[in-house]
Backbone as JSON Lines, residues from 0, in Angstrom:
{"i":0,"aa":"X","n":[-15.16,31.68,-19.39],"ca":[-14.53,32.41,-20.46],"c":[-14.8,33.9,-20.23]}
{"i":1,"aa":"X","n":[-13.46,34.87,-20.25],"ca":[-14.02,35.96,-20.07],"c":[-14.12,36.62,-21.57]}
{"i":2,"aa":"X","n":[-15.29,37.31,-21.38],"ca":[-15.38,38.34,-22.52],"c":[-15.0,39.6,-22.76]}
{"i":3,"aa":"X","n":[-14.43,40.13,-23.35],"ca":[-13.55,41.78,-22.82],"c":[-14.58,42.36,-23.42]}
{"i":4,"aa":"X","n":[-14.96,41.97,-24.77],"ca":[-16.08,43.36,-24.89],"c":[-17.47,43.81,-24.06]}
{"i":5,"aa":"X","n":[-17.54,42.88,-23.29],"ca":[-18.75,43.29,-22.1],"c":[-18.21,43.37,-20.86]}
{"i":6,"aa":"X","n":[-16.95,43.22,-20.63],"ca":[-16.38,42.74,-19.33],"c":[-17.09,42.01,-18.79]}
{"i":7,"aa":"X","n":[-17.46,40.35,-19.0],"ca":[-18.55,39.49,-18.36],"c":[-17.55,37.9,-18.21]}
{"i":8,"aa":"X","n":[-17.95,37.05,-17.22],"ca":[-17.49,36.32,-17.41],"c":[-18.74,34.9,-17.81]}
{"i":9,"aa":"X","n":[-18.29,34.35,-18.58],"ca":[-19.41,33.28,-19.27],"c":[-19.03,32.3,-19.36]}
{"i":10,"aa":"X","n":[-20.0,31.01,-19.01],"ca":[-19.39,29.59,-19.29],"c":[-20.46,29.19,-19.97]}
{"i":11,"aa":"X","n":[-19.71,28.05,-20.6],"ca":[-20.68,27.14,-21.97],"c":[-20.97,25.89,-20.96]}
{"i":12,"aa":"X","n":[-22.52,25.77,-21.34],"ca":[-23.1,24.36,-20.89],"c":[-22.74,23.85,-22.02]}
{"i":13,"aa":"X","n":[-22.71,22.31,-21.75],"ca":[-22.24,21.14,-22.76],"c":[-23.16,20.14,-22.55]}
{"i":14,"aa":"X","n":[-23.97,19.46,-23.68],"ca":[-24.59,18.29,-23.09],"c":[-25.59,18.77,-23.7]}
{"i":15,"aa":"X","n":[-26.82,17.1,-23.51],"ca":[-27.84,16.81,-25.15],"c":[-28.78,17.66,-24.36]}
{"i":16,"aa":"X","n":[-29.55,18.12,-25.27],"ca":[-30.99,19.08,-24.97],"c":[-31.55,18.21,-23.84]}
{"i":17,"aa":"X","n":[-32.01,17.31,-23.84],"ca":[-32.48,16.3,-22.6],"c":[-31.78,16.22,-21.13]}
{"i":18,"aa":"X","n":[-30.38,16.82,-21.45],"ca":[-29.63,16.99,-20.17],"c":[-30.31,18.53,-19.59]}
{"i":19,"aa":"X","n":[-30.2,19.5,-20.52],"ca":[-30.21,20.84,-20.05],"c":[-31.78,20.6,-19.47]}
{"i":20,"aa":"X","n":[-32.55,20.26,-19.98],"ca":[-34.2,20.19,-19.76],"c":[-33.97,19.83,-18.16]}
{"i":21,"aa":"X","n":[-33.26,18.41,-18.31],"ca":[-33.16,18.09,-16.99],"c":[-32.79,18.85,-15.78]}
{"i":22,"aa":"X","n":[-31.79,19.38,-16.22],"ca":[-31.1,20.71,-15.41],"c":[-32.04,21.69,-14.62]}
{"i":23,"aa":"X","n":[-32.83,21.94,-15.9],"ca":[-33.61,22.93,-15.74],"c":[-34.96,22.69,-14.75]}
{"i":24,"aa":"X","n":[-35.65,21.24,-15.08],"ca":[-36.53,21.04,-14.29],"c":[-35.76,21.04,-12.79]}
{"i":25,"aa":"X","n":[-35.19,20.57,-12.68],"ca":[-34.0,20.59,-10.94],"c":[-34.02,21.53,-10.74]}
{"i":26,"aa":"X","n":[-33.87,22.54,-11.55],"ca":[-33.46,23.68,-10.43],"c":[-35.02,24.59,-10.22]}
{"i":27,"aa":"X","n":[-36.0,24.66,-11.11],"ca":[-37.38,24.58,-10.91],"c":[-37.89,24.03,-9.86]}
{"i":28,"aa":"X","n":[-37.64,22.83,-9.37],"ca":[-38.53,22.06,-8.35],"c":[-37.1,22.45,-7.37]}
{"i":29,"aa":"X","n":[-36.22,22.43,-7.51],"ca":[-35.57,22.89,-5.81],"c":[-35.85,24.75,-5.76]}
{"i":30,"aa":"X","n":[-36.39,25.24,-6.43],"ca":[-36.72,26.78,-5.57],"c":[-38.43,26.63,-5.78]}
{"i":31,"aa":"X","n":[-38.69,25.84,-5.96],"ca":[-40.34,25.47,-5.14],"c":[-40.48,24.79,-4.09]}
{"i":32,"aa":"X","n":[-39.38,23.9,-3.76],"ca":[-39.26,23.44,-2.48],"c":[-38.48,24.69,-1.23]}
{"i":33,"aa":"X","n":[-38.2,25.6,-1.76],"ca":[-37.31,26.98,-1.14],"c":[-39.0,27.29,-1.03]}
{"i":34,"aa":"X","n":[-39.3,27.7,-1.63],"ca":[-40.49,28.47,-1.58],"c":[-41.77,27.67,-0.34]}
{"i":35,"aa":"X","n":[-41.88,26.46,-0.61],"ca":[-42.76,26.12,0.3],"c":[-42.12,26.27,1.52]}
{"i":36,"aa":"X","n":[-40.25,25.75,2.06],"ca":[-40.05,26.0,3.03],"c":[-40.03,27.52,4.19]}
{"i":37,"aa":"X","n":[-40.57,28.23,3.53],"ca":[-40.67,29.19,4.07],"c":[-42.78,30.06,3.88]}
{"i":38,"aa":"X","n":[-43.33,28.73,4.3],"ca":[-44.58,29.42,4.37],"c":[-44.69,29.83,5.93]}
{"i":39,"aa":"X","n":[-45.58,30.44,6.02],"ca":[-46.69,30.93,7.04],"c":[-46.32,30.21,8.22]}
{"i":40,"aa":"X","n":[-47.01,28.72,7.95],"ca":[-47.45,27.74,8.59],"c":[-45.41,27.31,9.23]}
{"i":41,"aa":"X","n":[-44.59,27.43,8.57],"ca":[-43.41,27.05,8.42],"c":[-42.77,27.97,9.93]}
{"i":42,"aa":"X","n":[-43.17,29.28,9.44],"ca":[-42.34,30.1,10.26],"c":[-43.19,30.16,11.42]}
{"i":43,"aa":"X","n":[-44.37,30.35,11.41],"ca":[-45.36,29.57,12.9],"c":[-44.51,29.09,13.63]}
{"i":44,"aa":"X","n":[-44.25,27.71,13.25],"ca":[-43.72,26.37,14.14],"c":[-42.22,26.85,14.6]}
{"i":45,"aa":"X","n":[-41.39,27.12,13.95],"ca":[-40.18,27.61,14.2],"c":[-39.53,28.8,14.94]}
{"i":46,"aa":"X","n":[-40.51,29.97,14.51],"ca":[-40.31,31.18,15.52],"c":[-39.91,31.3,16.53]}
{"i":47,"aa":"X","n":[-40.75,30.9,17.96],"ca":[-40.73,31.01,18.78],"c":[-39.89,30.2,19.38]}
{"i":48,"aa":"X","n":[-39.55,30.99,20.34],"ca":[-37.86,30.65,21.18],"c":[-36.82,31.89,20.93]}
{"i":49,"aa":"X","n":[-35.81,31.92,20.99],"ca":[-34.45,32.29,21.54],"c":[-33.96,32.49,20.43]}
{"i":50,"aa":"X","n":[-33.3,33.85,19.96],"ca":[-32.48,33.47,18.82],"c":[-30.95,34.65,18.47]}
{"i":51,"aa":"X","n":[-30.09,34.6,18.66],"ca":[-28.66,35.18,19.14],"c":[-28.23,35.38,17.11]}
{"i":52,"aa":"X","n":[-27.49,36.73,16.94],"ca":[-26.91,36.88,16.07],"c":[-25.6,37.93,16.41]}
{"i":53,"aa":"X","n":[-24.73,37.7,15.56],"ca":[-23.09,38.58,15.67],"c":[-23.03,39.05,14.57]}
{"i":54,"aa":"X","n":[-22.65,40.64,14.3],"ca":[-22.82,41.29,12.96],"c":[-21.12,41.87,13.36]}
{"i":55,"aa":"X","n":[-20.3,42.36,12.51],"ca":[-19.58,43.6,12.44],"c":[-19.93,44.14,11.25]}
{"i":56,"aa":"X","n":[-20.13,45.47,11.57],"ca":[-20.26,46.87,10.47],"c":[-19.08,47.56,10.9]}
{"i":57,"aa":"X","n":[-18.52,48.02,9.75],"ca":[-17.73,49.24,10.14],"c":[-16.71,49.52,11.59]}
{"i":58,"aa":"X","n":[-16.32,48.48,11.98],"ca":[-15.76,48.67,13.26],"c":[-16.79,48.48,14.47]}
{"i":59,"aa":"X","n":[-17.7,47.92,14.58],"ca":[-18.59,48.13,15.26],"c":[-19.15,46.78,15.48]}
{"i":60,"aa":"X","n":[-19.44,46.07,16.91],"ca":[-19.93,44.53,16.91],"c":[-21.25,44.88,17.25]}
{"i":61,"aa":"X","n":[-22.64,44.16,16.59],"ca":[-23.43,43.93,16.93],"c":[-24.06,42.97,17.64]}
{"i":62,"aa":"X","n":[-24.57,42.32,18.95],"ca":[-25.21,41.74,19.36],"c":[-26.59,41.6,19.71]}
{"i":63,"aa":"X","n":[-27.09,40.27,18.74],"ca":[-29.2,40.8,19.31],"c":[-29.03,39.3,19.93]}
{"i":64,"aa":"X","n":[-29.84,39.64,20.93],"ca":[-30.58,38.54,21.46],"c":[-32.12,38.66,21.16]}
{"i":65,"aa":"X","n":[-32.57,37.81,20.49],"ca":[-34.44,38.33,20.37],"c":[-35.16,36.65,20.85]}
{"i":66,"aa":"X","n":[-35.97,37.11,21.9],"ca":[-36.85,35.87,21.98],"c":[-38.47,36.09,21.94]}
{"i":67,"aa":"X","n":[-38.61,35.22,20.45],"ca":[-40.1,35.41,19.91],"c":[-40.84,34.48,20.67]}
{"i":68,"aa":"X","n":[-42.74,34.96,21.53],"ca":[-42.96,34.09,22.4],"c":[-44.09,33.68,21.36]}
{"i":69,"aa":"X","n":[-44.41,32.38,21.74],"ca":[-45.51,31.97,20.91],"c":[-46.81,33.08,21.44]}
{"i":70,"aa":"X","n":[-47.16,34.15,22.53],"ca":[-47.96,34.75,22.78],"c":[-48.11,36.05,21.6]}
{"i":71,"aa":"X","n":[-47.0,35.67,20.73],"ca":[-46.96,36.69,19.6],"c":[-46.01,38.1,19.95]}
{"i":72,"aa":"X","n":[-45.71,37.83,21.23],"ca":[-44.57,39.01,21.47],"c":[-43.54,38.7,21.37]}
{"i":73,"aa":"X","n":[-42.6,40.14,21.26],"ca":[-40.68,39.54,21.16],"c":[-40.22,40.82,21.81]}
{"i":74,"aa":"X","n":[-39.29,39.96,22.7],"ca":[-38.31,40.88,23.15],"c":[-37.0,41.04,22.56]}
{"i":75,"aa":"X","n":[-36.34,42.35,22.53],"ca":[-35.03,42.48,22.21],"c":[-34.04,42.78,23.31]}
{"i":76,"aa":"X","n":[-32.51,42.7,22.67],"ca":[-31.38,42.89,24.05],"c":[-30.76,43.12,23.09]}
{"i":77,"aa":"X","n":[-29.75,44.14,22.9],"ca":[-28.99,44.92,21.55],"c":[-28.03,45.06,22.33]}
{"i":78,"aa":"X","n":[-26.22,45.03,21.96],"ca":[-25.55,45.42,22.08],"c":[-24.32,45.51,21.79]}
{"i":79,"aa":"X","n":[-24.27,47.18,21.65],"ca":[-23.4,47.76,20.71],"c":[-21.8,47.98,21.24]}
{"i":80,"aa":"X","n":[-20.56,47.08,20.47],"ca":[-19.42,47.28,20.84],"c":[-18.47,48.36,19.86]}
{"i":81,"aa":"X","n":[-18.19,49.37,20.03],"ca":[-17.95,50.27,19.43],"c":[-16.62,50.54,20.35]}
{"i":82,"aa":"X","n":[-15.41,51.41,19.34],"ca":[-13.87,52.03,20.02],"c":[-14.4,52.91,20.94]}
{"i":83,"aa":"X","n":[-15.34,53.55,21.22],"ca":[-15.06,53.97,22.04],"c":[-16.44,53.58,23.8]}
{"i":84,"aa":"X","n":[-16.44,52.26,22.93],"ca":[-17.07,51.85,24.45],"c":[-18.03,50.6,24.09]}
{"i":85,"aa":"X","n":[-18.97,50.51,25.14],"ca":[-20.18,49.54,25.26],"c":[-21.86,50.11,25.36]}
{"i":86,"aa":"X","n":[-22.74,49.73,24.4],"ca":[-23.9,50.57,24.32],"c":[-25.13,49.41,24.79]}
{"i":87,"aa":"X","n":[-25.89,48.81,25.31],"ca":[-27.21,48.25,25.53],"c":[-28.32,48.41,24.94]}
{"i":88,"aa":"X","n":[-29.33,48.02,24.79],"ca":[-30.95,48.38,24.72],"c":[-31.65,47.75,24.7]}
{"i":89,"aa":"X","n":[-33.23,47.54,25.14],"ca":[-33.84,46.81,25.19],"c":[-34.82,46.98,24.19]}
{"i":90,"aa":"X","n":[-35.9,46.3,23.5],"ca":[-37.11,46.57,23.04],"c":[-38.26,45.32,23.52]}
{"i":91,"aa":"X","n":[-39.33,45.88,23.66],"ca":[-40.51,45.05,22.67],"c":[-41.19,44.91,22.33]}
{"i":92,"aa":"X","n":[-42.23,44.06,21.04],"ca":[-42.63,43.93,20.2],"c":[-43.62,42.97,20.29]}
{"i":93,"aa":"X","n":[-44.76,43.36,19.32],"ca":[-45.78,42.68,18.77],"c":[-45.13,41.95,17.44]}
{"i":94,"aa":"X","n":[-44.96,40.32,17.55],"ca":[-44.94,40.05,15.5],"c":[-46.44,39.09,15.1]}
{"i":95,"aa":"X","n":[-46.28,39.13,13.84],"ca":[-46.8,38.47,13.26],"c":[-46.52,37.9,11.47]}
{"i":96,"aa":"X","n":[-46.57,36.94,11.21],"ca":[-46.22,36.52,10.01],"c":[-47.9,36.52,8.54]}
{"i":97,"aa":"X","n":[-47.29,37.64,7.66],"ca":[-47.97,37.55,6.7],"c":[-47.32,37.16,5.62]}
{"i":98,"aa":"X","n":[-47.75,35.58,4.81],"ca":[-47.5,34.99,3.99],"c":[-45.7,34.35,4.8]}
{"i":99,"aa":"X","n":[-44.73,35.05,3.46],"ca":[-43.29,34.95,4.12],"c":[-42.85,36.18,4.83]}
{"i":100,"aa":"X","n":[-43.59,36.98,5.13],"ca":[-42.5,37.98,5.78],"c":[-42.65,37.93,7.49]}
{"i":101,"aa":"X","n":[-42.51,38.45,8.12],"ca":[-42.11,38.39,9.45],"c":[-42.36,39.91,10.02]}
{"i":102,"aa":"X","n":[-43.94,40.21,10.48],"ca":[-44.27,42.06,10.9],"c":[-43.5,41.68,12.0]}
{"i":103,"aa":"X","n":[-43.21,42.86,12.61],"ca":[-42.91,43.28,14.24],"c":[-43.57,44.87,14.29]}
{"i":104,"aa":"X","n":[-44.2,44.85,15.27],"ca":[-44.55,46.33,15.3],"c":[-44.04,46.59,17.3]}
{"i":105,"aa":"X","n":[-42.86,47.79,16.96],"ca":[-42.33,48.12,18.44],"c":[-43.27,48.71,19.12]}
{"i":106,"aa":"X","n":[-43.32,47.99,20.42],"ca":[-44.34,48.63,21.73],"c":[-44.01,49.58,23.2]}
{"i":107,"aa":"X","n":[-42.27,48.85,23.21],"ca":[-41.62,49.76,23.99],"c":[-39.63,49.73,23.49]}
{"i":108,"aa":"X","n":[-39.01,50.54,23.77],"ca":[-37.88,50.78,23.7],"c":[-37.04,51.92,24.79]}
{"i":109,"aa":"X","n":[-35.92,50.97,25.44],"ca":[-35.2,51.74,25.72],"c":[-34.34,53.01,25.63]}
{"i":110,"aa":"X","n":[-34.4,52.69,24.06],"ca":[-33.52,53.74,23.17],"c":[-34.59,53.92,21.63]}
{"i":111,"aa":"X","n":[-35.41,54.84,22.09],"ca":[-36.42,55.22,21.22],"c":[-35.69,55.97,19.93]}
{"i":112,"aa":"X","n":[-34.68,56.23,20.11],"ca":[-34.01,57.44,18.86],"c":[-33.5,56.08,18.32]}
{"i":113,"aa":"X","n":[-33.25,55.18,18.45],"ca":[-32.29,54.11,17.38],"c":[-34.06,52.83,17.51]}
{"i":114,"aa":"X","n":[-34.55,52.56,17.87],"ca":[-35.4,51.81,17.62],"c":[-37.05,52.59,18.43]}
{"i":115,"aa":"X","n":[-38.05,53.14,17.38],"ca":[-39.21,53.63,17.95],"c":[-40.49,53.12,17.89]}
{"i":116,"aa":"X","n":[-40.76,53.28,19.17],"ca":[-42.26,53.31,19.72],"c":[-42.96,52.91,18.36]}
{"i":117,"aa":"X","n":[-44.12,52.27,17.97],"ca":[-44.85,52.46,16.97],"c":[-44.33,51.99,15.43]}
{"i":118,"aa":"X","n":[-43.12,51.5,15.76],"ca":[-42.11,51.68,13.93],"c":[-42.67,49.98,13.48]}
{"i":119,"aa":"X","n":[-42.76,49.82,12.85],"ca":[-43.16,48.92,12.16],"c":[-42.08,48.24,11.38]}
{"i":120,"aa":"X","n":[-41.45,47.12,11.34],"ca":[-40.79,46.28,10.18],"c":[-41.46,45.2,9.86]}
{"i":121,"aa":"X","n":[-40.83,45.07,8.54],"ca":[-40.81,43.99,7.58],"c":[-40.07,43.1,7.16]}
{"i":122,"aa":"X","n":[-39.83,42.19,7.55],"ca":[-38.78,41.2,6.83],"c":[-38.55,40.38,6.14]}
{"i":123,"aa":"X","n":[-38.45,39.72,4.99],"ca":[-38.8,38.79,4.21],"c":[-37.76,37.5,4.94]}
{"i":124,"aa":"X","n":[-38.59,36.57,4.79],"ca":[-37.72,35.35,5.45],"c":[-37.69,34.15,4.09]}
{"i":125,"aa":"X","n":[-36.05,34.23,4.71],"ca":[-35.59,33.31,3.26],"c":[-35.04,32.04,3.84]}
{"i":126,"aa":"X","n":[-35.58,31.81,5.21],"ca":[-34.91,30.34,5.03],"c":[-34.95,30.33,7.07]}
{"i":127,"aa":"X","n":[-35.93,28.85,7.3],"ca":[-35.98,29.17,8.64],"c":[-36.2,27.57,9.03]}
{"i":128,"aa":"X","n":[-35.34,27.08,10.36],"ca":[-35.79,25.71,10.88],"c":[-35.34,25.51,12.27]}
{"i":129,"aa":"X","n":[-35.25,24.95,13.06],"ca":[-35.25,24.18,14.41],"c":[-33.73,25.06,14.81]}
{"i":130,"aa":"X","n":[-32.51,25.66,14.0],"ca":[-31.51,26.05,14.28],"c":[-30.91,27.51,13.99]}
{"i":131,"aa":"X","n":[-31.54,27.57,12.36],"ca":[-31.59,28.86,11.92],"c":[-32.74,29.65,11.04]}
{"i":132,"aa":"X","n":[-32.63,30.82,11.01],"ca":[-33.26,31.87,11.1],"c":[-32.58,32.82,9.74]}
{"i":133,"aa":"X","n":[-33.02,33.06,8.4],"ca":[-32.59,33.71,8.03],"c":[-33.38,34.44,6.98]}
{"i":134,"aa":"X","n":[-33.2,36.1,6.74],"ca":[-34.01,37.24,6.21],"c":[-33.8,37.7,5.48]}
{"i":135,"aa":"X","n":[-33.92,38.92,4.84],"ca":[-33.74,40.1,3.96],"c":[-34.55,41.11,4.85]}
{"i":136,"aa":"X","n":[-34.09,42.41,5.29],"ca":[-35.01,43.52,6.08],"c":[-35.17,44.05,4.52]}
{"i":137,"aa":"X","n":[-36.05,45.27,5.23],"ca":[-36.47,46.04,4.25],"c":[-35.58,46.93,3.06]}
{"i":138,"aa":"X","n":[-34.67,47.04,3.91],"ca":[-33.41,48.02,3.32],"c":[-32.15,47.07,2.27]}
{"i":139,"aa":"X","n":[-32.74,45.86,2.26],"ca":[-32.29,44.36,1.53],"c":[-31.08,43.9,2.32]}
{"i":140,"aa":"X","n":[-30.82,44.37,3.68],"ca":[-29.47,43.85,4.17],"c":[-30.12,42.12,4.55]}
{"i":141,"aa":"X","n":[-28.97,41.36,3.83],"ca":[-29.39,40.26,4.85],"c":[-29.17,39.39,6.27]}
{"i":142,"aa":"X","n":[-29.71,38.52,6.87],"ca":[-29.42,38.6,8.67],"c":[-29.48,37.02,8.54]}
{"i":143,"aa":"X","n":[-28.57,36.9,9.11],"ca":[-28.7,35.03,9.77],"c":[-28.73,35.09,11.08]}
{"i":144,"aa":"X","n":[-29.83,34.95,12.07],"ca":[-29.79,34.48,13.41],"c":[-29.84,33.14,13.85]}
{"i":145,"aa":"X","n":[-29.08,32.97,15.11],"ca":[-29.04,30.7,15.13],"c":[-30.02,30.88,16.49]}
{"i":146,"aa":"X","n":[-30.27,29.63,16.79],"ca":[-31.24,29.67,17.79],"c":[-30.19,29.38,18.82]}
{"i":147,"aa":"X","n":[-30.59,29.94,19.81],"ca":[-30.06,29.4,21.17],"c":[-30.23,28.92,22.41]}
């Protein structure tokens, strides 16, 4: 139902108090099961290996290849398809996982002006298993990488 005086759109639940309760516990215990799937111990086991993502921004294709080693390092392979050409880069990285997020701290880079020496990220990981890989960075964009 839309509402014009808030410009909102709203729908009516229907059904006995014992339904909504029900409702409610469900959706309670499925974002505690979200929540455990993404512990520590979770993203440990899964990390490491190979993992390929395809972005377009703005006219612009992104390609990462990142492979996290269980030795706790990761390498990157970036590359940028843009009108007026083809761009590369390499990085790599120290990670480590505190709680849900996902550190990387850069150790070397090809292209120090777009990814530097020393820079530190953060990523919150919202959802990770045997195929995919998926985040929030710091800046809240979110990223789905698949394994490959």
């Amino acid at each position: 139902m839309y509402d014009e005086t808030r410009g909102l759109v709203t729908t009516t639940v229907r059904g006995t108090k014992m339904q909504k309760i029900s409702l409610i516990i469900i959706s309670l215990l499925f974002s505690q099961i979200t929540i455990a799937d993404v512990s520590s111990d979770v993203i440990n086991k899964y990390l490491p290996g190979n993992w390929t993502s395809i972005t377009e921004i703005s006219g612009q294709r992104i390609e990462s290849n990142t492979k996290y080693n269980k030795d706790k390092t990761v390498l990157y392979r970036i590359l940028f398809t843009t009108p007026d050409g083809k761009y590369s880069f390499n990085g790599e990285g120290k990670w480590r996982v505190e709680g849900d997020n996902l550190v990387v701290t850069i150790i070397s880079s090809s292209s120090p002006d777009f990814l530097k020496v020393g820079e530190v990220m953060k990523d919150k990981v919202t959802f990770i298993d045997s195929k995919q890989f998926s985040y929030v960075d710091e800046e809240g964009g979110a990223m789905t990488e698949f394994r490959n």
